[in-house]
Backbone as a printed PyTorch tensor [residue, N CA C, xyz], in Angstrom:
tensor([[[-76.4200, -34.1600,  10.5520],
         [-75.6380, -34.6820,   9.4570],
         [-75.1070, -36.0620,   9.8140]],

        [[-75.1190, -36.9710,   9.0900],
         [-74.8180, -38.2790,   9.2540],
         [-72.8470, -38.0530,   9.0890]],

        [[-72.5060, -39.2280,   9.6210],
         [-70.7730, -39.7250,   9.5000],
         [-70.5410, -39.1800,   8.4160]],

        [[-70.9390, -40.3970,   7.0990],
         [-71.0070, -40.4310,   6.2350],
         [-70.7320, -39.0800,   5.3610]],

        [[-71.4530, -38.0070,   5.4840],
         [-71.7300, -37.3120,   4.9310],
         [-70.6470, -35.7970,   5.7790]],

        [[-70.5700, -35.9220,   6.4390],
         [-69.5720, -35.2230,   7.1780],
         [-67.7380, -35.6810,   6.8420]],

        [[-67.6100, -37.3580,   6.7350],
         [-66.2600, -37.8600,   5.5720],
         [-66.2380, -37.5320,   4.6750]],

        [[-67.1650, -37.5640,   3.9270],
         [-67.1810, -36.6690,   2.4150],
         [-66.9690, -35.1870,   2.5550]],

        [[-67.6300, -34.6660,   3.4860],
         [-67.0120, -32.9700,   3.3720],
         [-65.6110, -32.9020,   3.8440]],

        [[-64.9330, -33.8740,   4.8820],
         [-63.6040, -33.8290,   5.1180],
         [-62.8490, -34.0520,   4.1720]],

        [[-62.7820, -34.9030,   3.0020],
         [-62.0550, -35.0430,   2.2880],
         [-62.5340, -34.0180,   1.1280]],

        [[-63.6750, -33.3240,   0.9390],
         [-63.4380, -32.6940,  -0.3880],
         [-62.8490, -31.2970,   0.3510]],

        [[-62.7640, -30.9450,   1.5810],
         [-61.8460, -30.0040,   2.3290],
         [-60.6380, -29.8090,   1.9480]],

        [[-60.4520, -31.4660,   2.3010],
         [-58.7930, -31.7110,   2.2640],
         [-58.3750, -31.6660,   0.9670]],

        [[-58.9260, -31.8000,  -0.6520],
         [-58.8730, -31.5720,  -1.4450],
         [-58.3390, -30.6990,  -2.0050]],

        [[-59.3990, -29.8220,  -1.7020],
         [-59.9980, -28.0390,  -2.2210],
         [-58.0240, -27.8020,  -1.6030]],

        [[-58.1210, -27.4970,  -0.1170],
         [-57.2580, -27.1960,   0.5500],
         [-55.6080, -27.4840,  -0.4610]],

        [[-55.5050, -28.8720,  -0.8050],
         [-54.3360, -29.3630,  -1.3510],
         [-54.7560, -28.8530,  -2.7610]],

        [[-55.6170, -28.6260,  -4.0570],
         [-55.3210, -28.1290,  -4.9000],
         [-55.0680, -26.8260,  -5.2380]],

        [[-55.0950, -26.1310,  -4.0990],
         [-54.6110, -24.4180,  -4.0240],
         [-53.1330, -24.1310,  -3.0900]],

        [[-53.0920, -25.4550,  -2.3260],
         [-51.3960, -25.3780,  -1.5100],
         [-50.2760, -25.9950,  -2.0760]],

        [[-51.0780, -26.7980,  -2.7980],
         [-49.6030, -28.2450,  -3.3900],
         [-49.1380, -27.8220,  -4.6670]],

        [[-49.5610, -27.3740,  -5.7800],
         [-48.9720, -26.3070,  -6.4320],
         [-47.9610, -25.4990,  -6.0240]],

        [[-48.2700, -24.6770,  -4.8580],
         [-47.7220, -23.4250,  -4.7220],
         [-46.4760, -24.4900,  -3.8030]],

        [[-46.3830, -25.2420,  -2.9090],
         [-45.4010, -25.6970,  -2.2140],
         [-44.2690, -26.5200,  -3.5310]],

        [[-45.0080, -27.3030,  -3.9290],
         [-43.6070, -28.2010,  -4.9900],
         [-43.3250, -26.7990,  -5.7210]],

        [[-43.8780, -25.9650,  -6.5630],
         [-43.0820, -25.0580,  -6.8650],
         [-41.5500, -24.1760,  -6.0700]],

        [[-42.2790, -23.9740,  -5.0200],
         [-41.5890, -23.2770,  -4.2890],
         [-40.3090, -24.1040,  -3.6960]],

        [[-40.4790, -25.3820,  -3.9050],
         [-39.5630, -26.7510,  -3.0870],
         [-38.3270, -27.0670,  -4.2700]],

        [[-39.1700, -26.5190,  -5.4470],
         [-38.4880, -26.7440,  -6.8760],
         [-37.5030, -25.7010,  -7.0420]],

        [[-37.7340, -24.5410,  -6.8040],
         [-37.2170, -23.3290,  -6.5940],
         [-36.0710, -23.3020,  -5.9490]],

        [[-36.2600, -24.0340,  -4.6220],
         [-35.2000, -24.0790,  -3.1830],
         [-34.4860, -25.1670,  -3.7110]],

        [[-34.7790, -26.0730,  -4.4920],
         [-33.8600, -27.2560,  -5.1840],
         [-32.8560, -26.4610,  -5.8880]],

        [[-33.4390, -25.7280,  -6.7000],
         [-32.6900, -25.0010,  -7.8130],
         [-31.3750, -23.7860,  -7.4300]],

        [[-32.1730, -23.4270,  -6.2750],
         [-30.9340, -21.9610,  -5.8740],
         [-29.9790, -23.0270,  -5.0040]],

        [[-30.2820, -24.3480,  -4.1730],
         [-29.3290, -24.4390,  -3.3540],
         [-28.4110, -25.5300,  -3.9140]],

        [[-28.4750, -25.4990,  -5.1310],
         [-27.7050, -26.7870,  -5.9550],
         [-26.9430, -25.7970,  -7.3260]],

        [[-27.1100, -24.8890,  -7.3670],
         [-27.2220, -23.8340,  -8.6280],
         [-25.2510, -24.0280,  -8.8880]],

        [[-24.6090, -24.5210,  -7.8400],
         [-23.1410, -24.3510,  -7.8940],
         [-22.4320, -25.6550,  -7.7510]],

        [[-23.3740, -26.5960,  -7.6760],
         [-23.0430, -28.2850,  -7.4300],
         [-23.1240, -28.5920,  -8.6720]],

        [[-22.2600, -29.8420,  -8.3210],
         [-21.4090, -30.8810,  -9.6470],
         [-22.5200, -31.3100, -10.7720]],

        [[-22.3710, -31.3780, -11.5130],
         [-23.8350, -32.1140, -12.2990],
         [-23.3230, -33.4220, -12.9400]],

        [[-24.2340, -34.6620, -13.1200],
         [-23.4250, -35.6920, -13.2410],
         [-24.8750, -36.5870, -13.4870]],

        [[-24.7030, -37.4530, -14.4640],
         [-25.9620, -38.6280, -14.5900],
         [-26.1750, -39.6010, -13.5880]],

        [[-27.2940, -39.4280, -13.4250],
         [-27.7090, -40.6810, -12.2570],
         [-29.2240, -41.8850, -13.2350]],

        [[-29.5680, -42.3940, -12.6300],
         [-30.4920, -43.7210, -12.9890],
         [-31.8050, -43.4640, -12.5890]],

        [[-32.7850, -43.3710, -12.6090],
         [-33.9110, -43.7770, -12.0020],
         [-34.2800, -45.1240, -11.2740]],

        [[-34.5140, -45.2660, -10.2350],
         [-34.8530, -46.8400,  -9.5250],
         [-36.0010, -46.9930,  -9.8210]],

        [[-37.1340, -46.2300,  -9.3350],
         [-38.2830, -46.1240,  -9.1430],
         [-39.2850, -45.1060,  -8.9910]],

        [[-40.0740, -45.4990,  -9.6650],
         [-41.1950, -43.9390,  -9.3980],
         [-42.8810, -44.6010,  -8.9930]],

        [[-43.0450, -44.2410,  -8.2990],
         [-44.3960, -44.6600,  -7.3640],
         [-45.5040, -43.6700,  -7.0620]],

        [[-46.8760, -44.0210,  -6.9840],
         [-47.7750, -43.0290,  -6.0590],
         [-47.7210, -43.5590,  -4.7550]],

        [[-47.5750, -43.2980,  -3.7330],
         [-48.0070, -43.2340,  -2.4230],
         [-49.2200, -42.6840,  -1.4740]],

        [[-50.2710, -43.1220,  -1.2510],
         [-51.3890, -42.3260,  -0.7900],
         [-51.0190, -42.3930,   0.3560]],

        [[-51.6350, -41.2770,   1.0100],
         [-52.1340, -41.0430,   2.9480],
         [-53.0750, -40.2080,   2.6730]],

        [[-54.1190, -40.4610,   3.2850],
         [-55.6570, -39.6750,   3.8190],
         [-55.7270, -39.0200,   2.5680]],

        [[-56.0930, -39.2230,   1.2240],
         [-57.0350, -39.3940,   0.0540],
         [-56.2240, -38.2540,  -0.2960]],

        [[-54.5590, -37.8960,  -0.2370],
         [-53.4850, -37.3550,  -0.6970],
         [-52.4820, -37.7960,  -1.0900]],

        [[-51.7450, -37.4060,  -2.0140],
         [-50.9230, -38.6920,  -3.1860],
         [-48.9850, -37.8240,  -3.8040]],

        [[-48.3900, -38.7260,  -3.2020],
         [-47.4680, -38.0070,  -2.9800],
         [-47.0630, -38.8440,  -4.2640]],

        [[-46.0450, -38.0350,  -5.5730],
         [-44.9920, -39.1530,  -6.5390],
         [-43.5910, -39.3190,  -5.9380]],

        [[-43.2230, -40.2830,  -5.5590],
         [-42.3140, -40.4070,  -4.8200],
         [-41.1320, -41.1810,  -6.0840]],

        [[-39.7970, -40.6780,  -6.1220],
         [-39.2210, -41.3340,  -7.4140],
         [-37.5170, -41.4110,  -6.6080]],

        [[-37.3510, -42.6850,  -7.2790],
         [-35.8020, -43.1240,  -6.1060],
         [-35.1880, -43.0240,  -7.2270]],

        [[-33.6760, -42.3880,  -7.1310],
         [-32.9020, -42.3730,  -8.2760],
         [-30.8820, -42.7600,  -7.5560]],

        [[-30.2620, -42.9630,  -8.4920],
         [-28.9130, -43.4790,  -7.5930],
         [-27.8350, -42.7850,  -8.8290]],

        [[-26.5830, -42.2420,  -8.4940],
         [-25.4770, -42.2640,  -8.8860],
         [-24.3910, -42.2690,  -7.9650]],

        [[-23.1230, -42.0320,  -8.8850],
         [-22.3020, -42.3970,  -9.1320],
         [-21.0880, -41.2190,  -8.8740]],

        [[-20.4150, -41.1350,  -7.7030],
         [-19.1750, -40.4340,  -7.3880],
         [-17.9420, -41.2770,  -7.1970]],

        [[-16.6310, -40.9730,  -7.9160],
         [-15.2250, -41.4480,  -7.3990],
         [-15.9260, -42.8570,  -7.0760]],

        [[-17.0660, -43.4510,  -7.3970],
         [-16.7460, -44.7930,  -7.8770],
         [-17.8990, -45.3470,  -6.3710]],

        [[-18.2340, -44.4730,  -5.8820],
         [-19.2870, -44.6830,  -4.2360],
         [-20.4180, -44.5040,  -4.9180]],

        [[-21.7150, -45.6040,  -4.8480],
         [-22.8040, -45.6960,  -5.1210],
         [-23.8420, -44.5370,  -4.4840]],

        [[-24.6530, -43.5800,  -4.8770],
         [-25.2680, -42.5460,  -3.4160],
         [-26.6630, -42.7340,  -3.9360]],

        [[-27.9340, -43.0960,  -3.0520],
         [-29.0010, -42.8820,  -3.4690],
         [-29.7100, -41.2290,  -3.2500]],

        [[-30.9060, -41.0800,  -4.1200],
         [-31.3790, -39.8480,  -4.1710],
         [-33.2450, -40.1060,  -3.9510]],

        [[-33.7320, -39.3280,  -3.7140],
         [-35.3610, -39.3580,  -3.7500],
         [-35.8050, -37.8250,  -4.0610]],

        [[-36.4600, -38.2710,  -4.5310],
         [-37.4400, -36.6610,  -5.0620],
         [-39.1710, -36.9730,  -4.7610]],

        [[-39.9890, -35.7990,  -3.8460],
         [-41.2810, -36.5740,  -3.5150],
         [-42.0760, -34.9400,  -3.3860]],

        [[-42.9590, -35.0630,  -4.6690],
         [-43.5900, -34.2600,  -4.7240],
         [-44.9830, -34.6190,  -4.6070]],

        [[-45.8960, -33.3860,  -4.1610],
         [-47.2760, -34.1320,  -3.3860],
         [-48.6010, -33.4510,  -4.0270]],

        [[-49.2240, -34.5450,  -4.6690],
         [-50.8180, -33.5580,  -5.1900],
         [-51.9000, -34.4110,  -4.1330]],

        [[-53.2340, -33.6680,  -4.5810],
         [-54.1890, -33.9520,  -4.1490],
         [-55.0320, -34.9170,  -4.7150]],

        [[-55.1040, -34.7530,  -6.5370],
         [-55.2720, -35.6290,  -7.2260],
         [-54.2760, -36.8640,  -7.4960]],

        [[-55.1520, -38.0850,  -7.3690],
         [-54.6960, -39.2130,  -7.8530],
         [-53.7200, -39.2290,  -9.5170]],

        [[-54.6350, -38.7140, -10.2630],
         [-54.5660, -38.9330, -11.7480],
         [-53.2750, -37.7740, -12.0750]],

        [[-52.9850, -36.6520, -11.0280],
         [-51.6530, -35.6810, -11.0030],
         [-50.4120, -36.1680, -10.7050]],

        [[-51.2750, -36.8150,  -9.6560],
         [-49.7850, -37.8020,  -9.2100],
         [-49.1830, -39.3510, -10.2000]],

        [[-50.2320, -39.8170, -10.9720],
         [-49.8990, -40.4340, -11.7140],
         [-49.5130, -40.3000, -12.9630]],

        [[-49.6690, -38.9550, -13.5930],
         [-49.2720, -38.4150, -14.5080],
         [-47.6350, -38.1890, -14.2800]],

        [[-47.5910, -37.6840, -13.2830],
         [-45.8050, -37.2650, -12.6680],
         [-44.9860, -37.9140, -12.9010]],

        [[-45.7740, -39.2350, -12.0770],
         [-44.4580, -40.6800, -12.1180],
         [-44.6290, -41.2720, -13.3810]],

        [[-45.1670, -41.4750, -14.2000],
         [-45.3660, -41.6450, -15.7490],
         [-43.9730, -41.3560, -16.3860]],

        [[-43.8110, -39.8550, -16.2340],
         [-42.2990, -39.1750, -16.7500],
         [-41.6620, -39.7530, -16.8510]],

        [[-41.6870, -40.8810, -15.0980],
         [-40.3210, -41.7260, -14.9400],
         [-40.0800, -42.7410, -15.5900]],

        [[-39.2110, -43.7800, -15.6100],
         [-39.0120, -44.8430, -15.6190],
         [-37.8030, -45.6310, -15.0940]],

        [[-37.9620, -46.9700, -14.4450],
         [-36.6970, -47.3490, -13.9810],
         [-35.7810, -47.7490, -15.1160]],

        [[-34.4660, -46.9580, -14.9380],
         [-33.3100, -47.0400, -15.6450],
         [-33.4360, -45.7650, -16.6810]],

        [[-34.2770, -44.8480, -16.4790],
         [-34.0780, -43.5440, -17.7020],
         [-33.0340, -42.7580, -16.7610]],

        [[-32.3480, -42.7210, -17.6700],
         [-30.8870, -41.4290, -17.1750],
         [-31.0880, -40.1410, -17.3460]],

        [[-31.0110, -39.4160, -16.1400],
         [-31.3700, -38.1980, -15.3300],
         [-29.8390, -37.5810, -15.5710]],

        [[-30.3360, -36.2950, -15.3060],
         [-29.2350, -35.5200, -14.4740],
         [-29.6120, -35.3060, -13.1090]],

        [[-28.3640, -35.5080, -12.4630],
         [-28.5530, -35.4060, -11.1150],
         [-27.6180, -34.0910, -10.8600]],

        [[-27.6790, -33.3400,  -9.4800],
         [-26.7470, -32.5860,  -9.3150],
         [-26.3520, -32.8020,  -7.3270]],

        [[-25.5910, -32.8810,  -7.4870],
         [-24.7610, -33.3460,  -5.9370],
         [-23.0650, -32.1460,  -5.1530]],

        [[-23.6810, -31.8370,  -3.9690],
         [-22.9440, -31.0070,  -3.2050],
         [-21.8260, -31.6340,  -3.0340]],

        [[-20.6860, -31.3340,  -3.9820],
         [-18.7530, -31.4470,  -3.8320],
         [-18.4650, -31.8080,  -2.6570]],

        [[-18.6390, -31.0620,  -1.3600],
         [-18.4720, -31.5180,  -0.3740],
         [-18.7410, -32.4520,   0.5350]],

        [[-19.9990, -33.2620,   0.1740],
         [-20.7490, -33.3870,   0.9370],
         [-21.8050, -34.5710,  -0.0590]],

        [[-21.4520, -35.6580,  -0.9070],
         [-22.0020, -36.6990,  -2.3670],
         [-23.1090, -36.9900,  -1.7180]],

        [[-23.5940, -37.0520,  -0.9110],
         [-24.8350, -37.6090,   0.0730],
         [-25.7430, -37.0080,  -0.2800]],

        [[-25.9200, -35.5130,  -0.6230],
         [-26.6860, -34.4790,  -0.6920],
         [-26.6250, -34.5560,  -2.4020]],

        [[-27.7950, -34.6620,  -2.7110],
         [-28.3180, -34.3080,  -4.4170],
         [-29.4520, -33.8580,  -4.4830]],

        [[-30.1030, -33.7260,  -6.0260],
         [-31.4600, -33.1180,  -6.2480],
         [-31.1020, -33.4310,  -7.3760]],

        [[-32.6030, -33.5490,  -7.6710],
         [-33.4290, -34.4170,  -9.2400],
         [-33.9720, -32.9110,  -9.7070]],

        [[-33.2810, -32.3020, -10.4700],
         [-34.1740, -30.7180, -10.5880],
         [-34.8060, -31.3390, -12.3580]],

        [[-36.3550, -31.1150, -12.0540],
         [-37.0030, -31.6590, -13.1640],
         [-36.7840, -30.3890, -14.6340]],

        [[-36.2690, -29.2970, -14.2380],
         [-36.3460, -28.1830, -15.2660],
         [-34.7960, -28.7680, -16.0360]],

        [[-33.8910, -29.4800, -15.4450],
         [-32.7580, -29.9780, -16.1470],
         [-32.4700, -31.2930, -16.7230]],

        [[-34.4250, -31.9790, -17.0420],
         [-34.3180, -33.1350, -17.9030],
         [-34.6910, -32.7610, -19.0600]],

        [[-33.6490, -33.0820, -19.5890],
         [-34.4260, -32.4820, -21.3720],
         [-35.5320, -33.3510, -21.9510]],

        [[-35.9970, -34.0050, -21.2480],
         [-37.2950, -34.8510, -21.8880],
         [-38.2230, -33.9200, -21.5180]],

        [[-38.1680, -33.5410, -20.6990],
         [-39.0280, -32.7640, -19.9540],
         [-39.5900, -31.5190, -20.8110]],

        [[-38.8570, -31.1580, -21.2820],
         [-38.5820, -29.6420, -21.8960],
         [-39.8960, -29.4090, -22.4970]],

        [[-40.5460, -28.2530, -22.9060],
         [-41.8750, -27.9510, -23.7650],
         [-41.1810, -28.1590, -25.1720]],

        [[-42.4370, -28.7010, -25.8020],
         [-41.8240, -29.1840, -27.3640],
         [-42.9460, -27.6620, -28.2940]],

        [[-42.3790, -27.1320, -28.4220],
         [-42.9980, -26.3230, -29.4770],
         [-43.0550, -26.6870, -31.2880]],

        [[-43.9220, -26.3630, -31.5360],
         [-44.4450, -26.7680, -33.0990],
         [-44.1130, -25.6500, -33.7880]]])
């Protein structure tokens, strides 16, 4: 088997591999967002930025967002990871810099937030 042809089976590996794991992980990451914030403050934050990021023909949406406590600026990131290009660009699409989010941030502790995507109402399923 040539290089060539042996890179191509590595990456449609790495593929296959990420469209049956990366599902099941951001879900599950979405989940752990949700139970460990379920009792934290909720409060609007901003969007900065929303980006694809590749490494080794895998595509993470990476989205920077910032609010606002007692008057202290806190940044936030949310970075969820597909295999497909066109998944990951669909994601950050959602975003935009300056669309107002809900954010939710640990009372104790303003440093600590999460972008939980099930609590943007844009988001929401639109039924007919």
């Amino acid at each position: 088997m040539s290089y060539d042809l042996l890179a191509r089976l590595a990456v449609l590996a790495v593929k296959v591999f990420g469209s049956i794991t990366f599902p099941v992980l951001n879900a599950w990451r979405e989940k752990q967002r949700q139970f460990r914030s379920e009792r934290w403050v909720m409060i609007y934050g901003q969007i900065r930025s929303a980006q694809v990021i590749s490494q080794w023909e895998l595509y993470t949406a990476s989205v920077s967002y910032a609010y606002t406590v007692n008057g202290q600026n806190y940044p936030g990131f949310l970075q969820v990871r597909f295999a497909w290009k066109n998944l990951a660009d669909k994601y950050v699409a959602r975003f935009w810099r300056g669309m107002v989010v809900t954010v939710r941030y640990d009372p104790t502790n303003p440093d600590e937030s999460v972008l939980r995507v099930d609590e943007q109402p844009i988001f929401a399923p639109h039924f007919h």
